[in-house]
N, C-alpha and C positions, 0 to 999 in steps of 0.2 A: 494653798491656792484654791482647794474644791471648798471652802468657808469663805471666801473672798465672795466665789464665782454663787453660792448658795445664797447669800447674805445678797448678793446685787439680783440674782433672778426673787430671792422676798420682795426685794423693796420694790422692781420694777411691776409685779401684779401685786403689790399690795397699792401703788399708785394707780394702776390699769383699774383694780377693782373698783378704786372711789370715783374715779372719772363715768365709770359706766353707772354707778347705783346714785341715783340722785336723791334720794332718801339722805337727809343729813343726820349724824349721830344725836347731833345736840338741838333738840327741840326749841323752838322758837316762839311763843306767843306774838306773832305777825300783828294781828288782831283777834280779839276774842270776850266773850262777854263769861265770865264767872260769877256764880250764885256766893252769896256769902254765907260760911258756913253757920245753921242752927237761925238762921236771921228772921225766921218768920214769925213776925211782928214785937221780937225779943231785945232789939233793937231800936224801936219805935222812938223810944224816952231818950236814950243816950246814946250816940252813937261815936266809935273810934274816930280817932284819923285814920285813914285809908289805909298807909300803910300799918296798921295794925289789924285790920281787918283779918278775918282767917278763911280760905276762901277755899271753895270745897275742890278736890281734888284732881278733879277732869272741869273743862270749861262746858258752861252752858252752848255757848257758838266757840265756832272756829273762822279763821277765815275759808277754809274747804267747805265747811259748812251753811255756808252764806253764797250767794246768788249774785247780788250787789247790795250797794249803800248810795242810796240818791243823799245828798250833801246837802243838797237845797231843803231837804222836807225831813232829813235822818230818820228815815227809812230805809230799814234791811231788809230784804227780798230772801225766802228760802229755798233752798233747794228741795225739791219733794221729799229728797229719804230724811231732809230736815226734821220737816210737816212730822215724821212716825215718829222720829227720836224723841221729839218736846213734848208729844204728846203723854209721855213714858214717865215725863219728868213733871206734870201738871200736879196739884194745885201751883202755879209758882205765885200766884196773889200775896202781895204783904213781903217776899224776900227782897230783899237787897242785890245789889249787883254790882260788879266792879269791871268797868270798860278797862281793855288792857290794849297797848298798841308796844308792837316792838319792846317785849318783855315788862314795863314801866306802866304801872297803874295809873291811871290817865284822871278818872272820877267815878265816884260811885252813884247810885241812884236805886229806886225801889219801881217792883212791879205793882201798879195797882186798879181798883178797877175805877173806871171814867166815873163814876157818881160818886166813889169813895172820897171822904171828908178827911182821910188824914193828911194831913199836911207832909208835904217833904221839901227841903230847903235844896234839893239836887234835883236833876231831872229824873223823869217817873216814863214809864213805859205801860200805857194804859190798857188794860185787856179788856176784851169786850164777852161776856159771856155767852156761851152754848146754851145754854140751857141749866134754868136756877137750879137746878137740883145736881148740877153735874161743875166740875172746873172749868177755868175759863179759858182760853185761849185765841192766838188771832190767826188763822191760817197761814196765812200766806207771806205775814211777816210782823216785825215789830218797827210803831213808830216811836223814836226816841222825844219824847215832849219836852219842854223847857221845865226849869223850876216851878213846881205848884203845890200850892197857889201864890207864893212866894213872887213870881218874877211880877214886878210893878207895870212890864211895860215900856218903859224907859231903852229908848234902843242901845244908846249908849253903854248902857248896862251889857259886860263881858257876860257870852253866854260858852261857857265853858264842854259844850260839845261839838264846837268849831275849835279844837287844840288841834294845833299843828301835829303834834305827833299820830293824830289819829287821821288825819288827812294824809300824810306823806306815807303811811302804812299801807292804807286803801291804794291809793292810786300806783303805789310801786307795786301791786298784785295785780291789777288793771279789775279789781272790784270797785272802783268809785266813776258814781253817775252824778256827773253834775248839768 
């Protein structure tokens, strides 16, 4: 009878406990942007399919870590303690990236700078520099550009940073500005 009554006072504060801690055990990439690993400019020539990419261990963004995302212009907005973290993680010129929504790698693309001549067939997230002699960075956030210089123009033409999965991530956090 007292392994009955032990065994139901576990289970009832081991349910009491999770209902208060809102912290889930199992991590979730809601939204988040991942650097790919060793990718700066080693990548350039050949590149995986995505999901083979190897992607470095902590995300660049998070959704906690993001402000908002205007939909119209795919622009992320940072949160200031953003601003100190990225800074930490600069030069990011010439890496790779892989946009993730609801655990599911979405698409990849490269950071580069706005005059830079290389070419990338996914969208590019253009930095603008501080000063030549120093890394580049954009304060206050990152705009996601289309394919360049690749995209023709053609509106017709699917621009694959309008995916669903990355819209319905956004606006279920109530981070999406449109």
């Amino acid at each position: 009878m007292k392994w009955k009554n032990l065994l139901l006072l576990l289970l009832v504060l081991s349910i009491a406990g999770c209902k208060s801690n809102p912290v889930q055990s199992d991590y979730k990439d809601v939204f988040s942007i991942y650097l790919v690993k060793e990718s700066n400019l080693s990548y350039i020539e050949e590149k995986p399919p995505i999901n083979e990419m190897i992607l470095e261990e902590e995300p660049l963004l998070t959704i906690n870590s993001i402000e908002k995302y205007d939909w119209n212009k795919h622009q992320i907005s940072f949160l200031e303690e953003t601003k100190e973290e990225l800074k930490k993680k600069e030069p990011l010129i010439h890496y790779l990236f892989v946009i993730i929504a609801n655990d599911e790698r979405v698409y990849w693309g490269m950071f580069l700078d706005g005059a830079d001549s290389y070419g990338c067939s996914n969208p590019v997230i253009c930095l603008i520099p501080r000063n030549p002699s120093m890394s580049t960075f954009i304060p206050n956030g990152f705009i996601i550009n289309r394919a360049y210089p690749s995209y023709s123009g053609n509106e017709s033409e699917k621009d694959i940073r309008e995916d669903i999965r990355i819209y319905n991530a956004l606006k279920n956090v109530n981070k999406l500005v449109k």
